[in-house]
C-alpha positions as CSV (number, residue, x, y, z in Angstrom):
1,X,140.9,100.1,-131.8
2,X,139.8,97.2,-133.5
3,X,138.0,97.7,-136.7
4,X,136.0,94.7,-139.0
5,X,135.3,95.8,-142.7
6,X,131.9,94.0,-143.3
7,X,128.6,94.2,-145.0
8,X,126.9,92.4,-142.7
9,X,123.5,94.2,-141.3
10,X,123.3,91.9,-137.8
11,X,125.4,90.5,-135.5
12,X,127.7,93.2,-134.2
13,X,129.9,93.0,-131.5
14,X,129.8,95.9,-129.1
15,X,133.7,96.1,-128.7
16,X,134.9,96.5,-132.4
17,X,134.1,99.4,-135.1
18,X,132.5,98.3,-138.0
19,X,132.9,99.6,-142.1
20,X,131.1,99.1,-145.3
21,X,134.3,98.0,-147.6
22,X,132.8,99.2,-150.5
23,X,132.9,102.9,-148.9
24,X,136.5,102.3,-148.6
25,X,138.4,105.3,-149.5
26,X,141.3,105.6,-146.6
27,X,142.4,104.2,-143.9
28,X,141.6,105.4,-140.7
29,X,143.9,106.7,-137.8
30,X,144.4,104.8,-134.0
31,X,143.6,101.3,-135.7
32,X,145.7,98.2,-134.5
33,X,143.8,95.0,-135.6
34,X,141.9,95.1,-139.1
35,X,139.4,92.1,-139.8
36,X,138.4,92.3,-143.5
37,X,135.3,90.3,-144.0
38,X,135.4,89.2,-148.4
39,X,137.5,89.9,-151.1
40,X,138.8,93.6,-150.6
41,X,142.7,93.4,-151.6
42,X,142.8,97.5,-151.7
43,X,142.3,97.5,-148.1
44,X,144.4,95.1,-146.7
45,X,147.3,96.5,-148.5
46,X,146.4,99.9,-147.4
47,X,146.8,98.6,-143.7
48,X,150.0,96.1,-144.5
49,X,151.4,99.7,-145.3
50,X,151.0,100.6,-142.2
51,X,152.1,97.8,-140.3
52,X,148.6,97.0,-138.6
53,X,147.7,93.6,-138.2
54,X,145.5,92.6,-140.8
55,X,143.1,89.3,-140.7
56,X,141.2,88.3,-143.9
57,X,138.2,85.9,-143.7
58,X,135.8,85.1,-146.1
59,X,132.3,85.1,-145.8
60,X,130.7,83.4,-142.8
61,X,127.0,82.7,-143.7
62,X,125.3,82.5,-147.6
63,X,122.9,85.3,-148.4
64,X,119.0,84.6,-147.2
65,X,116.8,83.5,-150.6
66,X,120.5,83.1,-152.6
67,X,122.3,80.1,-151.7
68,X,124.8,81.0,-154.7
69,X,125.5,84.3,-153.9
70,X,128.5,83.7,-152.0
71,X,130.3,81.5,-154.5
72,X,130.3,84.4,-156.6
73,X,132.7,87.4,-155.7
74,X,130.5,90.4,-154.9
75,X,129.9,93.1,-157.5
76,X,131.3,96.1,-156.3
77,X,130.4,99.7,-157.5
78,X,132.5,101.0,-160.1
79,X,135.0,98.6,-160.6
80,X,133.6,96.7,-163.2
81,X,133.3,97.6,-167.3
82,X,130.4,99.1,-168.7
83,X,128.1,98.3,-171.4
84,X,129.5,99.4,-174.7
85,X,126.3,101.4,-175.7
86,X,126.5,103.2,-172.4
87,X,128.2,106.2,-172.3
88,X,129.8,105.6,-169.4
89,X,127.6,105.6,-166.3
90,X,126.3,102.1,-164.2
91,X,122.3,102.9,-164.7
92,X,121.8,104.1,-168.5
93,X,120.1,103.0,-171.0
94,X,120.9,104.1,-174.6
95,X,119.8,106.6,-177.3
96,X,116.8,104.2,-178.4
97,X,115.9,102.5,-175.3
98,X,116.3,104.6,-171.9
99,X,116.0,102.8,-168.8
100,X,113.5,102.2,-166.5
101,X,112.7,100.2,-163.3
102,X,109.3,99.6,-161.6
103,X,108.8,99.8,-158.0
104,X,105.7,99.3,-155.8
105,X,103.7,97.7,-159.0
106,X,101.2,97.3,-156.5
107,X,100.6,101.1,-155.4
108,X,101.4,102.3,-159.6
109,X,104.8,103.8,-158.4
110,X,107.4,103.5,-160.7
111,X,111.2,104.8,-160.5
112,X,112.8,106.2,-163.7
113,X,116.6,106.1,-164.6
114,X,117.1,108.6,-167.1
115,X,120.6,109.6,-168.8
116,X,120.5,112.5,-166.5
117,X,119.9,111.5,-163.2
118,X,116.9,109.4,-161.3
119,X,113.5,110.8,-161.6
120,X,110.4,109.3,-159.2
121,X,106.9,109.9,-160.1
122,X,103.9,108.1,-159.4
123,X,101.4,107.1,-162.4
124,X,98.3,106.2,-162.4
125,X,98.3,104.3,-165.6
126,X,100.3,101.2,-166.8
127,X,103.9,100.4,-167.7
128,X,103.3,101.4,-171.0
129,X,102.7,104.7,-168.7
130,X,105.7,104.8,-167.2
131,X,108.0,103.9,-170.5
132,X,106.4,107.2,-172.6
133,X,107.2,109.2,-169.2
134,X,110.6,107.9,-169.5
135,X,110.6,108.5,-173.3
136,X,109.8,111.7,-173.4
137,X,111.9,112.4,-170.1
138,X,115.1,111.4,-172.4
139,X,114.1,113.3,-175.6
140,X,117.3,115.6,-176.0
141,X,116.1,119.1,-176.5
C-alpha cells in the first residue's frame, strides 16, 4: 500500500491512501512506499526505521489568497512555545485580558475562548457584548 502524508483537500489519486501529517502519531502497518508532502522529519524517520521507502517533496502549489504561505514552514500544533503569560495552553488569554474571537459579525455570533474550554453563544448586542460575556465567563469563583 502506498500511502502520501498531505494536507492537501483536492486532487487525490484513487490508488494511494492519504494522511493529515499533523495527525501523525504512528506508523501504520502493510505500507511499502511513503510520499511525505512538507517538512515532517518525525515521519520519515519513523518509516526509515522500518525500512519502507520513503519519498519527501515539498509543496507543489502556494496557498489560494497567500502567495507567502509556502515560503514559510507551516505552523504545526503543539510544537511551538507559548506565550509567557499563558499558562500553558495554544488559545488563552491571561488573568486581565481573556480571549475572544468573533465569528459571523454579520449574524451577531461570536465564539469565546475562555481559560476553561470554548464557549459559543450568540448575542444580540455588540463586541463590547461579547467581551463582558467573556469577562464575566473568566471571573474565577
Amino acid at each position: 500500500m502506498e500511502l502520501v502524508y498531505s494536507n492537501q483537500k483536492a486532487d487525490f489519486d484513487p490508488n494511494k491512501r492519504y494522511r493529515n501529517p499533523d495527525l501523525f502519531r504512528n506508523v501504520e502497518r502493510g505500507v511499502t512506499k511513503v510520499t511525505v508532502v512538507g517538512d515532517y522529519p518525525e515521519i520519515v524517520e519513523a518509516y526509515k526505521a522500518l525500512e519502507v521507502d520513503v519519498e519527501v517533496e515539498t509543496r507543489k502549489t502556494p496557498v489560494k489568497g497567500k502567495a507567502k504561505a509556502a515560503d514559510k514552514a507551516p505552523a504545526k500544533p503543539g510544537k511551538g512555545q507559548s506565550k509567557q503569560e499563558s499558562n500553558g495552553t495554544q488559545n488563552d488569554g491571561t488573568e486581565d485580558e481573556p480571549v475572544y474571537i468573533p465569528k459571523l459579525e454579520a449574524d451577531n455570533q461570536w465564539i469565546i475562548i475562555t481559560r476553561d474550554g470554548v464557549r459559543f453563544s450568540d448575542f444580540a448586542g455588540d463586541e463590547a457584548a461579547a467581551k463582558a460575556e467573556a469577562d464575566r465567563l473568566n471571573t474565577k469563583d
